[in-house]
Each structure stands twice: as structure tokens, then as C-alpha cells.
C-alpha positions as CSV (number, residue, x, y, z in Angstrom):
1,X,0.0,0.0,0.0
2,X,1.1,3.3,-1.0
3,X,2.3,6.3,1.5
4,X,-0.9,8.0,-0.2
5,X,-3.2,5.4,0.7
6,X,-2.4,5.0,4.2
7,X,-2.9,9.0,4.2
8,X,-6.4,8.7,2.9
9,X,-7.6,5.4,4.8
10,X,-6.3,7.7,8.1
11,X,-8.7,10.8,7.2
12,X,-11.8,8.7,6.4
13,X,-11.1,6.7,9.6
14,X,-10.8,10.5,11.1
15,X,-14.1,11.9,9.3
16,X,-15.6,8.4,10.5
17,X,-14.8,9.4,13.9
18,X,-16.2,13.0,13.6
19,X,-20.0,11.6,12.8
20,X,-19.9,8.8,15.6
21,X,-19.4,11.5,18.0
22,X,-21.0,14.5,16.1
23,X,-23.8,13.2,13.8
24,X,-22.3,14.5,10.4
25,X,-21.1,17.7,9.2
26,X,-24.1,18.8,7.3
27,X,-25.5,22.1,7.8
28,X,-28.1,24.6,5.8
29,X,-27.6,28.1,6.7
30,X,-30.5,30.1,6.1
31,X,-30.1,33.8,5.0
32,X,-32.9,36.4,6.2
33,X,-33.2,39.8,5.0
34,X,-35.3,42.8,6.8
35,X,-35.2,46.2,7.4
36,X,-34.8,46.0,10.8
37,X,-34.5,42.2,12.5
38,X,-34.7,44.1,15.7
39,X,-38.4,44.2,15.9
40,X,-40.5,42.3,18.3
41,X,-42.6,41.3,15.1
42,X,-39.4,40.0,13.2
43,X,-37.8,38.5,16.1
44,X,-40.9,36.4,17.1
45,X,-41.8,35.3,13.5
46,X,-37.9,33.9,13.6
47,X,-37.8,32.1,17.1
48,X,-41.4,30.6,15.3
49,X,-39.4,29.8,12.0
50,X,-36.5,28.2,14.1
51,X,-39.3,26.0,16.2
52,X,-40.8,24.7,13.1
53,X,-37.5,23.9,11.4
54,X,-36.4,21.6,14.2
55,X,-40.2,20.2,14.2
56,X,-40.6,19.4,10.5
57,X,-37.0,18.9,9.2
58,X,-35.7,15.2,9.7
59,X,-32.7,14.8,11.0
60,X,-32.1,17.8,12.8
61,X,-29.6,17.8,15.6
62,X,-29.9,21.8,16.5
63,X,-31.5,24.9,15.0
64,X,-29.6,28.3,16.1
65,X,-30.4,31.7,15.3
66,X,-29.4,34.9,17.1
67,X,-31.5,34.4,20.0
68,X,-30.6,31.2,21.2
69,X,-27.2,30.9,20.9
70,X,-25.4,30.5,24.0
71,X,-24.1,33.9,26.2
72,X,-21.2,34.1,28.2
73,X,-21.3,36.6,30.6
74,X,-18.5,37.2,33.1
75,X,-19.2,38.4,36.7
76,X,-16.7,38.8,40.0
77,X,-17.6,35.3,41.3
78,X,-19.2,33.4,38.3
79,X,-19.2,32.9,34.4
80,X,-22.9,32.8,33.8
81,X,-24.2,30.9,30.4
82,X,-27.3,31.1,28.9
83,X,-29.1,31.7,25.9
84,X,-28.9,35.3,24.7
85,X,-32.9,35.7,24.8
86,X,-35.3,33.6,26.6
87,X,-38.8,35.5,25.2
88,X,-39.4,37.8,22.3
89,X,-38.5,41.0,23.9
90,X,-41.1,43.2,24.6
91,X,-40.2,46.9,25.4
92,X,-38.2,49.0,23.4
93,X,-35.5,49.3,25.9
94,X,-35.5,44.9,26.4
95,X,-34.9,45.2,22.1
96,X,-32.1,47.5,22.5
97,X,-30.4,45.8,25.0
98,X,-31.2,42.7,23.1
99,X,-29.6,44.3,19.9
100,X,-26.3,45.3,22.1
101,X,-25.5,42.2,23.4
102,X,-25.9,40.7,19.6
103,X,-23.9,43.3,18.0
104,X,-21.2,43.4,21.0
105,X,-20.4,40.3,20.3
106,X,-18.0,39.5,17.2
107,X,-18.5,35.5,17.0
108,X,-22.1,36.6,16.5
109,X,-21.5,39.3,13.9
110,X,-21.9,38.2,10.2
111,X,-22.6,34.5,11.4
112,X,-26.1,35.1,13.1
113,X,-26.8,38.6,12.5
114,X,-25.4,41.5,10.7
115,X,-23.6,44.7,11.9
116,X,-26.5,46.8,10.5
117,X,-29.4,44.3,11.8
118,X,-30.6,43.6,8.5
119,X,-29.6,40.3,7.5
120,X,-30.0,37.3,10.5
121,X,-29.1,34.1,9.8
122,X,-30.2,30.4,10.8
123,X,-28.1,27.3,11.3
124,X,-29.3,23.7,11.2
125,X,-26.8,21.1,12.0
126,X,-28.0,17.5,11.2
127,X,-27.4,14.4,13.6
128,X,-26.0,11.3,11.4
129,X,-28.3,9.8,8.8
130,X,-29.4,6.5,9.1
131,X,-27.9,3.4,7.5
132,X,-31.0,1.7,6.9
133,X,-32.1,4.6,4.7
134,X,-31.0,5.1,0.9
135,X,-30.1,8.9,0.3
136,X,-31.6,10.6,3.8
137,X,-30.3,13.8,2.2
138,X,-32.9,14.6,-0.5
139,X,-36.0,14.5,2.7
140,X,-34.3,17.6,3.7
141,X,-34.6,20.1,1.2
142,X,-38.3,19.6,0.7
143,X,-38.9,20.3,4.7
144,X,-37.2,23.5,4.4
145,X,-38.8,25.0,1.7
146,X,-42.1,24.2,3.5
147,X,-41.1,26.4,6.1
């Protein structure tokens, strides 16, 4: 056996690896345009989206958009984690402070939401396909473009 195949036969055992721990590394990322995502309308009609996704897509391992991704927030004694929003914010100033904590944040920035609040984005990640079923990918599509 070649030096090459002993390469290749390592990084599928590797990628192997990766979906028995991980599922697979499929994702969709969905792109959504506004004028303003920072609207209680706009937020709640995305948290809905992101619920239906993860009800009606097969295969779905998670479903993240800008207000559920995980926030790290430092204090004197503790490093608290949570999601960024529990509800749809519903005063002006619970938006704002809301839209701060999104755009504050640069691993948040052009991969959930843009600088400018106009363009939020949703991730799927998918848990690995079953054996048993012959092309699992093409159920997906269809599921999606329902919602």
C-alpha cells in the first residue's frame, strides 16, 4: 500500500470518527433579510421559524439563530451561560439591550446577524443519517422549503 493510501484510509477513519461523535457535518444556513430584525414582530416570526425547522425537518440535531445561541457573561464570582434571549423582547429598551448584546459580540456578527441588523441568519446542523435509509439527504430540502 502506498504512502498515499495509508494518508487517505487515516482521514476517512478521522471523518468516521467526527459523525460517531458529532452526527455528520451537514449544515443549511439560512439567509434572512429585513429592514430591521430588531423588531419584536421580526424577532418572534424567527424564534417561530427556528421551532418549526427543528419540528418538520428530519434529521435535525440543533437549530440556532441569534437568540438562542449560548451567552457568556463574566461576573466577579461566576461565568454565567445562557441563551442570549429567553422571550421575544417586549419593550423597546428589552430590544435595544437585546440588539447590544448581539452586536457586541464579534463571534455573533456576520454568522447570526449583521452589523447593520438587517440580515439574521439560521443554522441547522444535522445528527447522522441512518444506515438503513437510501439517500436521507434529499427529505431535507423539501422540509425546508415548506417552512
Amino acid at each position: 500500500m502506498s504512502h498515499f493510501s495509508r494518508k487517505m484510509i487515516k482521514q476517512v477513519q478521522v471523518l468516521q470518527n467526527f459523525r460517531k461523535l458529532f452526527g455528520n457535518d451537514d449544515s443549511i444556513y439560512i439567509l434572512i433579510k429585513t429592514d430591521n430584525f430588531f423588531t419584536q414582530e421580526n424577532i418572534h416570526l424567527v424564534k417561530q421559524m427556528v421551532a418549526e425547522l427543528k419540528e418538520q425537518v428530519p434529521y435535525v440535531k440543533e437549530v440556532k439563530y441569534i437568540g438562542n445561541v449560548e451567552y457568556l457573561e463574566g461576573t466577579k464570582e461566576n461565568l454565567l451561560i445562557s441563551k442570549l434571549i429567553d422571550n421575544v423582547p417586549s419593550t423597546k429598551e428589552e430590544i435595544d439591550g437585546f440588539k447590544k448584546k448581539a452586536i457586541g459580540e464579534s463571534l455573533y456578527v456576520d454568522n447570526y446577524i449583521s452589523k447593520d441588523g438587517k440580515l439574521a441568519g439560521i443554522v441547522i446542523d444535522f445528527e447522522q443519517y441512518p444506515n438503513d435509509v437510501v439517500d436521507p439527504r434529499k427529505k431535507i430540502p423539501p422540509a425546508v422549503y415548506v417552512n
